[in-house]
VMD Tcl script that builds the backbone (N, CA, C; Angstrom):
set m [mol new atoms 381]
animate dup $m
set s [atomselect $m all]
$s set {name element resname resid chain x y z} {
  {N N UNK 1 A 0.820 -1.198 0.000}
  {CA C UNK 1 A 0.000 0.000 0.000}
  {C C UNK 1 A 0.866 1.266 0.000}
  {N N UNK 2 A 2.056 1.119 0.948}
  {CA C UNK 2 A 2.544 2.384 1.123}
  {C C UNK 2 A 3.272 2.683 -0.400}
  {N N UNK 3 A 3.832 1.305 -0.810}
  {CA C UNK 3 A 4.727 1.745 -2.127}
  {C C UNK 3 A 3.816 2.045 -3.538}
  {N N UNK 4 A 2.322 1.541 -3.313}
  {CA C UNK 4 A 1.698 1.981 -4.590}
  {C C UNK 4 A 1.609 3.930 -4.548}
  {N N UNK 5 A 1.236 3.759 -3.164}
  {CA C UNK 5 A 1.062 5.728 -2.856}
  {C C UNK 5 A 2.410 6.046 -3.214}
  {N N UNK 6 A 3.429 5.772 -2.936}
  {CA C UNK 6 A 5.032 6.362 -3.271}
  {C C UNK 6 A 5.272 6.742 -5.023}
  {N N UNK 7 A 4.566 5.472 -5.389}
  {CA C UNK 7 A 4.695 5.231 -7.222}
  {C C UNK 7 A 3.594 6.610 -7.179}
  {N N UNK 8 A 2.776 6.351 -6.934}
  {CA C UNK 8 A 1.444 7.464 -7.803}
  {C C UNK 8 A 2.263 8.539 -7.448}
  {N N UNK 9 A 2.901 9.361 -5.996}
  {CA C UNK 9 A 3.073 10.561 -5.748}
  {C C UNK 9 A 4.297 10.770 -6.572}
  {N N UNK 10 A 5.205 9.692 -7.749}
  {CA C UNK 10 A 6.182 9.910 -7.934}
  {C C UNK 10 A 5.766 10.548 -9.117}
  {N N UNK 11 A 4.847 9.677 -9.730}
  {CA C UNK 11 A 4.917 9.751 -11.072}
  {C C UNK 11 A 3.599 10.916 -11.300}
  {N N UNK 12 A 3.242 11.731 -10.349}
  {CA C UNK 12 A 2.440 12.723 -10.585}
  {C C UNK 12 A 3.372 14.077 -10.342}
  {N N UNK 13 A 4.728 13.873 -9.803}
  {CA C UNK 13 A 5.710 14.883 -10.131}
  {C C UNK 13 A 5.872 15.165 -10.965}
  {N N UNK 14 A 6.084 14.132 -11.592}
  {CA C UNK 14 A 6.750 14.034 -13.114}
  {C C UNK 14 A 5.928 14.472 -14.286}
  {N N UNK 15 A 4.859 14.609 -13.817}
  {CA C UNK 15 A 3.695 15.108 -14.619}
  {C C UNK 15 A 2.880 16.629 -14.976}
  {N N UNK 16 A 4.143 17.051 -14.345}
  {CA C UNK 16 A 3.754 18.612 -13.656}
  {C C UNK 16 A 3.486 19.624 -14.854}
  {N N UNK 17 A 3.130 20.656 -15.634}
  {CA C UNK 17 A 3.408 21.136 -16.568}
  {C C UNK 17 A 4.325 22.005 -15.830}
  {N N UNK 18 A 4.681 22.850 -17.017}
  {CA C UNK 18 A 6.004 23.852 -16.776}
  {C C UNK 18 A 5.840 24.782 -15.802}
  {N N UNK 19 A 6.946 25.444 -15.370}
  {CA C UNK 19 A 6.734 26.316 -14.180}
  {C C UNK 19 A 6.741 27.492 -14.911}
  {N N UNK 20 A 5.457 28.470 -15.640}
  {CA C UNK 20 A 5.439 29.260 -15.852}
  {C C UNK 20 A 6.258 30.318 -15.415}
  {N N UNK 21 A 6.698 30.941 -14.310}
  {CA C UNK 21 A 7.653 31.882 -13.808}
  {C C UNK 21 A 8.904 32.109 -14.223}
  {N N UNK 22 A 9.214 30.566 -14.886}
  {CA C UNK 22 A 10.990 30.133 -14.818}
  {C C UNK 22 A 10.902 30.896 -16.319}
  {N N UNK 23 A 10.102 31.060 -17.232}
  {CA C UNK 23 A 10.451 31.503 -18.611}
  {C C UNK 23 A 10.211 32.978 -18.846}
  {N N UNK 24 A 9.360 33.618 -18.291}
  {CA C UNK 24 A 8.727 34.779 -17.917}
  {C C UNK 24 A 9.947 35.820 -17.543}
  {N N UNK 25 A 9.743 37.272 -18.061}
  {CA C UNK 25 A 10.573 37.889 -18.061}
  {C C UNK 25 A 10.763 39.064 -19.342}
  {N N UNK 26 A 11.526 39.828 -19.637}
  {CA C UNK 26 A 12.025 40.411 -20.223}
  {C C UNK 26 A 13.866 40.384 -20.845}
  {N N UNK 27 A 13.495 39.498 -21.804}
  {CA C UNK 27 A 14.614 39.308 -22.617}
  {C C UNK 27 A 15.034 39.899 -23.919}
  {N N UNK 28 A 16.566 40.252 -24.357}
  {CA C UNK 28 A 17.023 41.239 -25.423}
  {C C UNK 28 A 18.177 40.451 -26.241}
  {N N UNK 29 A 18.419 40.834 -27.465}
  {CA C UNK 29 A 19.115 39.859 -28.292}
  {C C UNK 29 A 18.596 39.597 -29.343}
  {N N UNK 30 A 18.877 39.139 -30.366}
  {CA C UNK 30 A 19.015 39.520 -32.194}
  {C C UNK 30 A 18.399 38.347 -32.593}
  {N N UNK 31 A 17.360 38.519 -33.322}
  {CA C UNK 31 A 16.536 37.830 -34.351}
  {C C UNK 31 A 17.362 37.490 -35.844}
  {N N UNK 32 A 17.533 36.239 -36.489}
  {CA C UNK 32 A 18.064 35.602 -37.444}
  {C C UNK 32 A 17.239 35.271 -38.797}
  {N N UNK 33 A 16.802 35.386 -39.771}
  {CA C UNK 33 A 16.393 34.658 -40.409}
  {C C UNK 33 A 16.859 34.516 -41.500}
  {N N UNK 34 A 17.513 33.081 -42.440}
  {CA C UNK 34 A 18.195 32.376 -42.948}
  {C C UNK 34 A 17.409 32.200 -44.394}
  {N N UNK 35 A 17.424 32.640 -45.034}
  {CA C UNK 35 A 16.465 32.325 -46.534}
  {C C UNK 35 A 17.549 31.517 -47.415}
  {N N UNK 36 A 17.407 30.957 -48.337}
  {CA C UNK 36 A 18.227 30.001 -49.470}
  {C C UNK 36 A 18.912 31.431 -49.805}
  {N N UNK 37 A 18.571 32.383 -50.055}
  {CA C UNK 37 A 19.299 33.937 -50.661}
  {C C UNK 37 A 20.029 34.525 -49.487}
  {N N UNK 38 A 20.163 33.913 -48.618}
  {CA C UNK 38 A 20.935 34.747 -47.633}
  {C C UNK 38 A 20.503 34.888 -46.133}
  {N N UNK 39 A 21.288 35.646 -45.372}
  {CA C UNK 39 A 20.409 35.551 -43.865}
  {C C UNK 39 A 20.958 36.959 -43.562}
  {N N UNK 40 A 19.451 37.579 -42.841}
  {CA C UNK 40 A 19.344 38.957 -42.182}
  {C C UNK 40 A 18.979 39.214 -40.859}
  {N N UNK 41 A 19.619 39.737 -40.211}
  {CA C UNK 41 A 19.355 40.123 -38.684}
  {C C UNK 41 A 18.903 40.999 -37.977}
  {N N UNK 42 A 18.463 41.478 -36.774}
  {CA C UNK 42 A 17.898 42.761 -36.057}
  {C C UNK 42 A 17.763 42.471 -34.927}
  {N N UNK 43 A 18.106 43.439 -34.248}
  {CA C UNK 43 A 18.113 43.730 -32.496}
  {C C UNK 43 A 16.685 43.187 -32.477}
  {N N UNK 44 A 16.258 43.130 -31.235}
  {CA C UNK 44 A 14.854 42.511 -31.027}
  {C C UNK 44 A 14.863 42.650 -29.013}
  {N N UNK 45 A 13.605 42.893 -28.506}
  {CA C UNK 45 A 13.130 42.642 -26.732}
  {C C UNK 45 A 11.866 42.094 -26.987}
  {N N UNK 46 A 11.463 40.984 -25.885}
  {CA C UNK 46 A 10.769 40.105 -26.189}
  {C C UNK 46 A 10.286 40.236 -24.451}
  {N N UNK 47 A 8.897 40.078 -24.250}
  {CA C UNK 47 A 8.380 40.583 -23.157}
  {C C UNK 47 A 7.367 39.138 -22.504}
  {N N UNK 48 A 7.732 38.660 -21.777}
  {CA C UNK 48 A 6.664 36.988 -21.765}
  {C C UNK 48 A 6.456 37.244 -20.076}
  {N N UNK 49 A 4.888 37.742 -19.996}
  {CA C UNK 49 A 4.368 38.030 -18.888}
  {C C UNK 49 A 2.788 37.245 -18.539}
  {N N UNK 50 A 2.719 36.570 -17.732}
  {CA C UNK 50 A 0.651 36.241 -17.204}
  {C C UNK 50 A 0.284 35.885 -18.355}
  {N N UNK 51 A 1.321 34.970 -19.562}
  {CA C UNK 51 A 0.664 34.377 -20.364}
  {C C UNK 51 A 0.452 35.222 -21.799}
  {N N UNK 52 A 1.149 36.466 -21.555}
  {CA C UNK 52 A 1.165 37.714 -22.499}
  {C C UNK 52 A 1.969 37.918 -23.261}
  {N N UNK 53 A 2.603 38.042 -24.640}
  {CA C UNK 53 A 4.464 38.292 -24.825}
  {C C UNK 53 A 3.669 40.234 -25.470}
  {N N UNK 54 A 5.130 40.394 -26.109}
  {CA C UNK 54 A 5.270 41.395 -26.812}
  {C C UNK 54 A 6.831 41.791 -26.841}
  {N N UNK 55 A 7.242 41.676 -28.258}
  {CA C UNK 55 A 8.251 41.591 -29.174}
  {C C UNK 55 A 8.491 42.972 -29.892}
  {N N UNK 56 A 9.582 43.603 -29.692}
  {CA C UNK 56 A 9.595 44.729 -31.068}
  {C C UNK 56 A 10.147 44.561 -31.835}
  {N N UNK 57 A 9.639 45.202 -33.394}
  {CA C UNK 57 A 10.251 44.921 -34.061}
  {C C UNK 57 A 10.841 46.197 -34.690}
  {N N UNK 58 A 11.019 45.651 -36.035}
  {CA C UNK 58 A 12.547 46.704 -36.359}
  {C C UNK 58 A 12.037 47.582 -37.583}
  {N N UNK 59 A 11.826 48.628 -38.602}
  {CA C UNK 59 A 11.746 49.567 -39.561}
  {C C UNK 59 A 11.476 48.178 -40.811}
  {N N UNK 60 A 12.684 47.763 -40.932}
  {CA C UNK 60 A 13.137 46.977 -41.897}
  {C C UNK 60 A 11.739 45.130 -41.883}
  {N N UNK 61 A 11.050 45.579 -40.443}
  {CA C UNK 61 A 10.605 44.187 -39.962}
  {C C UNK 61 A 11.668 42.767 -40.083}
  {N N UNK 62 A 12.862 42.973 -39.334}
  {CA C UNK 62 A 13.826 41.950 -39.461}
  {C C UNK 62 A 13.905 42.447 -38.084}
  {N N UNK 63 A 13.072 41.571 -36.681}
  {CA C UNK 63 A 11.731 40.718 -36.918}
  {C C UNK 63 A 10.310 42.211 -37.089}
  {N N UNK 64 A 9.426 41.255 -37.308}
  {CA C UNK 64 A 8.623 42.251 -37.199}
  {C C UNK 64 A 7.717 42.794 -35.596}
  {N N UNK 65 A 8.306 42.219 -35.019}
  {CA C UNK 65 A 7.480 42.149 -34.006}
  {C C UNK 65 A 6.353 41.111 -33.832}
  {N N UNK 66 A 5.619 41.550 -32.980}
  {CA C UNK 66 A 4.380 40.760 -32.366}
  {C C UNK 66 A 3.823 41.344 -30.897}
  {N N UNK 67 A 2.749 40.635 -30.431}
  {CA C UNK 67 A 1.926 40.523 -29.705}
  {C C UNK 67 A 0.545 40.141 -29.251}
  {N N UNK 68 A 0.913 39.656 -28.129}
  {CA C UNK 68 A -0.732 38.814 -27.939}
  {C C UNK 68 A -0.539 38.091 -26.942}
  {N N UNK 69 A -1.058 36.384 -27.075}
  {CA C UNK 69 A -0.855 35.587 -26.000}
  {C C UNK 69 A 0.353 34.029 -26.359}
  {N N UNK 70 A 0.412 33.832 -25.207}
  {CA C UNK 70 A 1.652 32.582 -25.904}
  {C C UNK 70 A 1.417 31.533 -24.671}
  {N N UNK 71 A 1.889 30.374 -25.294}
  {CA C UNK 71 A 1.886 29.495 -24.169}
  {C C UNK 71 A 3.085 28.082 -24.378}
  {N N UNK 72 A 3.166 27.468 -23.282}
  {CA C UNK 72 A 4.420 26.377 -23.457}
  {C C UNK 72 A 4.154 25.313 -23.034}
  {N N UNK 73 A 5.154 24.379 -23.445}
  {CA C UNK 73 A 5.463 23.510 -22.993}
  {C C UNK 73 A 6.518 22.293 -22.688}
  {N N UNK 74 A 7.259 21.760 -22.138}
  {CA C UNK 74 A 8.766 21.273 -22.251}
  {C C UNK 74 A 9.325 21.498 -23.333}
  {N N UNK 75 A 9.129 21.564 -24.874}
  {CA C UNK 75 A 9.598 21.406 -25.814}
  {C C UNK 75 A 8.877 22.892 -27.120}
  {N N UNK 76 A 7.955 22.836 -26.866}
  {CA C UNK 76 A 7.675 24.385 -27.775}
  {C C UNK 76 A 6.846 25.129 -27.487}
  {N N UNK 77 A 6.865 26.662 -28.007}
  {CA C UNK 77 A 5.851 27.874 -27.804}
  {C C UNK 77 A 5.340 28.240 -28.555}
  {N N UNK 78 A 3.985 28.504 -28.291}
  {CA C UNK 78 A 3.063 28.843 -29.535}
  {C C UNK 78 A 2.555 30.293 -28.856}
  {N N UNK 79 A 3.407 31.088 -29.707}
  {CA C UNK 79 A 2.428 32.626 -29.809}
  {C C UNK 79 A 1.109 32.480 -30.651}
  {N N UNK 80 A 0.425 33.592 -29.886}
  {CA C UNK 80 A -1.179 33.892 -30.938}
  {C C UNK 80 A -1.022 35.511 -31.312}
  {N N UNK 81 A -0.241 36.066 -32.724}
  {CA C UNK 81 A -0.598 37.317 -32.168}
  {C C UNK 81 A -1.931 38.463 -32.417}
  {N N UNK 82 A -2.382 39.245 -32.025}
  {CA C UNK 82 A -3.162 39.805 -32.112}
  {C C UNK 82 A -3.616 40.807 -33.349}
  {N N UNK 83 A -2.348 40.929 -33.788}
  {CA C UNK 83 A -2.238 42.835 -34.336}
  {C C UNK 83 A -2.911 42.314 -36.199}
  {N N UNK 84 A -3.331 43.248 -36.598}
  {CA C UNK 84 A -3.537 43.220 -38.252}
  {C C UNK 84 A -2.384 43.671 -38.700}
  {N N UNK 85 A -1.942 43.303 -39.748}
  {CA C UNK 85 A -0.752 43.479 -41.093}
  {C C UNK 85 A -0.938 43.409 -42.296}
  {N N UNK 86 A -0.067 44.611 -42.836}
  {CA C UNK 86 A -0.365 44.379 -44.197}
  {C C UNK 86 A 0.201 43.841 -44.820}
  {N N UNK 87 A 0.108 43.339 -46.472}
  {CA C UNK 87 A 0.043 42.122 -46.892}
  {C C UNK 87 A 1.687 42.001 -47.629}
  {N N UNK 88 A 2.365 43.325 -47.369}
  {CA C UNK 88 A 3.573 43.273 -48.217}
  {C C UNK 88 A 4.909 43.080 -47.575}
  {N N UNK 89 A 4.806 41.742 -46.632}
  {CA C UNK 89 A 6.148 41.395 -46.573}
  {C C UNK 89 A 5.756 40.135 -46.010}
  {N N UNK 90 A 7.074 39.132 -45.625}
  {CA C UNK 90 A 7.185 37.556 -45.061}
  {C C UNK 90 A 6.631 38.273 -43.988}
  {N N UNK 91 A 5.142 37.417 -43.838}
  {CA C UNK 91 A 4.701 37.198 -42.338}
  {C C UNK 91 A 5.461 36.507 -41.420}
  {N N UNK 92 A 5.563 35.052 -41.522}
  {CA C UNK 92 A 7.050 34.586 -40.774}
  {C C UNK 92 A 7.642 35.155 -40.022}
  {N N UNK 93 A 7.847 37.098 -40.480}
  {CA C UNK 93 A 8.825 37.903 -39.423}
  {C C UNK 93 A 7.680 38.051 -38.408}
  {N N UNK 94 A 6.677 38.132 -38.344}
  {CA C UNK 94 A 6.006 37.758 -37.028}
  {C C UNK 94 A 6.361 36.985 -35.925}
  {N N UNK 95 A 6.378 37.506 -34.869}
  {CA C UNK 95 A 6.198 36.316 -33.555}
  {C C UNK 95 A 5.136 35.364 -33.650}
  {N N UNK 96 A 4.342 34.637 -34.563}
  {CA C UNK 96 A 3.261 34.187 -34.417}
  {C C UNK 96 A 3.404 32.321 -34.864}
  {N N UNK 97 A 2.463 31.909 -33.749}
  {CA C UNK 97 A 2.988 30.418 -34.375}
  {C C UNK 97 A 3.494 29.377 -33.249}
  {N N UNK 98 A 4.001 28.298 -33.906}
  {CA C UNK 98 A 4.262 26.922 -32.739}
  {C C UNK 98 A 5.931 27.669 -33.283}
  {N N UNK 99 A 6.940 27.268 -32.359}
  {CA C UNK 99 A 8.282 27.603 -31.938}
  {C C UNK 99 A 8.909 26.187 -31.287}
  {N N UNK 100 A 10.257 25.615 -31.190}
  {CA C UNK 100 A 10.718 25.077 -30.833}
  {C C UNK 100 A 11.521 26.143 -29.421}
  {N N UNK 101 A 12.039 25.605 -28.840}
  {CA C UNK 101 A 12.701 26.821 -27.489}
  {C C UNK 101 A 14.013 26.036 -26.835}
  {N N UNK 102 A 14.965 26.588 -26.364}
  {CA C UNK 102 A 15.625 25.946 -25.723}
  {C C UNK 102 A 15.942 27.231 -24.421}
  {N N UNK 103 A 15.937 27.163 -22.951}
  {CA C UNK 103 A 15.896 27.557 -21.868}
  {C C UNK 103 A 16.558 27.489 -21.330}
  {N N UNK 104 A 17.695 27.875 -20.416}
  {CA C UNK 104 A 18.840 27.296 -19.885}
  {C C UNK 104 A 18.576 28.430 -18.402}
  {N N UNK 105 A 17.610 29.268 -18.214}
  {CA C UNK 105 A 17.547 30.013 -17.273}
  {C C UNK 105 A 18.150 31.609 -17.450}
  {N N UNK 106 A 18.892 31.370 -18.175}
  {CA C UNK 106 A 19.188 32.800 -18.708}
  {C C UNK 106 A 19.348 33.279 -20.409}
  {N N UNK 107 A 19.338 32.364 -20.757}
  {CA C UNK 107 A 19.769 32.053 -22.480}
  {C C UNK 107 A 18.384 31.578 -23.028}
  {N N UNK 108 A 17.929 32.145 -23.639}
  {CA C UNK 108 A 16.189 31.645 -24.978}
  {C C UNK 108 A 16.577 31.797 -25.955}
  {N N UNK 109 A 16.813 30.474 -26.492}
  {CA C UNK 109 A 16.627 30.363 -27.793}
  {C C UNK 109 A 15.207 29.865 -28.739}
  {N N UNK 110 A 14.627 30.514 -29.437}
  {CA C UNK 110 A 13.282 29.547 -29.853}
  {C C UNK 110 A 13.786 30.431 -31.452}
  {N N UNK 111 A 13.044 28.827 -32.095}
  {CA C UNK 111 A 13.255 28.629 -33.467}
  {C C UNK 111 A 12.324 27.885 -34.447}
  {N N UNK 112 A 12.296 28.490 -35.518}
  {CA C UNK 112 A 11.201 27.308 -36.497}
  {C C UNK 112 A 11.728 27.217 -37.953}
  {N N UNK 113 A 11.074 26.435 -38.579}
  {CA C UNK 113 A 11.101 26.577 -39.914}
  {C C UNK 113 A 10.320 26.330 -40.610}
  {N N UNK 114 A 9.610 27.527 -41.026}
  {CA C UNK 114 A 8.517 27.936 -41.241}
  {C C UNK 114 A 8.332 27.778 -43.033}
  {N N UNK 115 A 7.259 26.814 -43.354}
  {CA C UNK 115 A 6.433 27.342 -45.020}
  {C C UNK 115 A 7.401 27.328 -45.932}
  {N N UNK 116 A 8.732 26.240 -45.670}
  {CA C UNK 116 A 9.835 26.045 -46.896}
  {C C UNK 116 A 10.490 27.417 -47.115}
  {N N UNK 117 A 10.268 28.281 -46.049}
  {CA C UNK 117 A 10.465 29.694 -46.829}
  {C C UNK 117 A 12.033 29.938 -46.108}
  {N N UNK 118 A 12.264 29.492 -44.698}
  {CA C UNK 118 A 13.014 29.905 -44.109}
  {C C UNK 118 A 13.610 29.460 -42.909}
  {N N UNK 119 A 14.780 29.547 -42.076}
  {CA C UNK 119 A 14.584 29.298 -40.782}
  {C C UNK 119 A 14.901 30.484 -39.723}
  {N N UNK 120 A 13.369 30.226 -38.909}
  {CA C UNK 120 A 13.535 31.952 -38.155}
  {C C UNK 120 A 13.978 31.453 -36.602}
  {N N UNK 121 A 15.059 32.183 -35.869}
  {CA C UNK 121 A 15.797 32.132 -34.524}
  {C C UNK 121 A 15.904 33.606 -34.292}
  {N N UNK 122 A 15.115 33.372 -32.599}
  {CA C UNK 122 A 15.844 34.519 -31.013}
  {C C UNK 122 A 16.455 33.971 -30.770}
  {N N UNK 123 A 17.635 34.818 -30.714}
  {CA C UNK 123 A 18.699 34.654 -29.667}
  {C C UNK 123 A 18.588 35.743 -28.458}
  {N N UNK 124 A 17.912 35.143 -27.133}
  {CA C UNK 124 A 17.962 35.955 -26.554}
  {C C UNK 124 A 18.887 35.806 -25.039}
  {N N UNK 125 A 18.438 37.137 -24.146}
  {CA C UNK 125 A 19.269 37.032 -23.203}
  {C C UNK 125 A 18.452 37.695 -21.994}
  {N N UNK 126 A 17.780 36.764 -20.912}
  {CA C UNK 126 A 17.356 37.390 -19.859}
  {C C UNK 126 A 17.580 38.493 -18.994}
  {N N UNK 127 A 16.813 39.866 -18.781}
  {CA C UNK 127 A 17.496 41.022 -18.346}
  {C C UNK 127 A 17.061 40.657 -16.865}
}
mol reanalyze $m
mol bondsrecalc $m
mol representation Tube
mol addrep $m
């Protein structure tokens, strides 16, 4: 009896979703994106609050920004963003979408590769 309760309380640790807090923050550091023609970059701050982000972006939209809501999980982030755009450039430079991420507590990296078109990476850095 005691060791079935030990198993359940173990394996309901293990089951935990993410600790929202640990990713949350205000992070700064340069947006990448890699086309078959070349790869272009831009400063970028990325804002991940109560389930909220907001990203700036750059003149050039290299990124373009974003904002709205986002959410995680061990392995990727899916922004939703909110804003309307117009129709004359790679959406892609949006924050919007499922993301791969890697977390190390001070270091975010999240990345995709998006619509054959490209591969888009933050490199960021927790302030």
């Amino acid at each position: 009896m005691i060791f079935s309760i030990f198993i359940i309380a173990l394996l309901s640790v293990g089951c935990n979703k993410p600790n929202k807090s640990i990713i949350e923050g205000k992070f700064k550091g340069k947006f990448n994106v890699t086309y078959k023609s070349g790869k272009q970059s831009g400063k970028t701050t990325l804002i991940l609050q109560n389930g909220k982000f907001s990203c700036s972006g750059n003149s050039d939209r290299i990124p373009a920004g974003g904002s709205g809501i986002y959410s995680f999980d061990d392995k990727t982030i899916t922004f939703s963003d909110e804003n309307i755009w117009t129709a004359d450039f790679d959406w892609n430079l949006i924050l919007n979408g499922q993301y791969d991420y890697q977390f190390d507590g001070k270091n975010l990296i999240i990345y995709a590769d998006k619509n054959d078109v490209g591969h888009y990476e933050y490199r960021l850095v927790k302030q």
